[in-house]
C-alpha angles and dihedrals in degrees: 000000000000128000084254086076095057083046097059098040094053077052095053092049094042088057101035084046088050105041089047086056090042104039084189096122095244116108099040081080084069099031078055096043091055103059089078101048086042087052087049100050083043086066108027091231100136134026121264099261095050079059098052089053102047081052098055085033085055105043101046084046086054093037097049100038094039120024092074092059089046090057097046097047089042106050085038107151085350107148099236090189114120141181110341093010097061089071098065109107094014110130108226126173114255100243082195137015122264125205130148098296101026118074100215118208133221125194106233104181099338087310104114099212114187115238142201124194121252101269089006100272122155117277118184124228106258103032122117118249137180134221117262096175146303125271110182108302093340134090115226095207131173136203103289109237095260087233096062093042 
């Protein structure tokens, strides 16, 4: 065995090892990439910069023709939506009333936001409303459907 083979096995472990504490999908193209050229240091069969290139030739082939389906199936139904976004939909009760000169306010997770209804109609303290969407540090809400309150 040449020291090729320690070299791509300490390449196989780091990116095992990454891409387990990542979990991103970025670094499985080179653990991948890195069986062949393992296999063919195991056996001395090419010379260590053939080796070199059918690892970066085997990487970039897995990464371009099947990182975009991993993505797709993994991140399958998953709600992408972060910070600000994530409120959208969600129902809250008015803590005072909004109308077309008043800016109302709802409590979301102990933050009091200010709020306006959506056109600017009158909303009552106390009503649930949803999120229609977010506009700066206000929350454009509207009367939430009675049936889903």
């Amino acid at each position: 065995m040449s020291y090729m083979f320690w070299v791509w096995l300490g390449v196989l472990a780091a990116t095992t090892v990454l891409e387990l504490i990542t979990q991103e999908i970025v670094s499985i193209w080179f653990t991948l990439g890195a069986v062949v050229p393992f296999i063919l240091a195991a056996t001395n069969a090419v010379a260590w910069w053939i080796q070199v290139i059918i690892f970066i030739v085997v990487s970039a082939a897995l990464m371009l023709a099947l990182r975009p389906l991993a993505k797709k199936f993994f991140l399958k139904g998953a709600d992408l939506r972060t910070n600000t976004d994530a409120l959208i939909g969600k129902k809250y009760r008015m803590l005072s009333r909004t109308d077309f000169e008043t800016v109302g306010s709802v409590k979301v997770n102990d933050v009091v936001w200010s709020a306006i209804a959506e056109e600017r109609k009158t909303v009552e303290e106390g009503e649930i409303v949803e999120v229609v969407k977010v506009d700066g540090n206000k929350l454009i809400v509207k009367v939430a459907d009675a049936d889903a309150a």
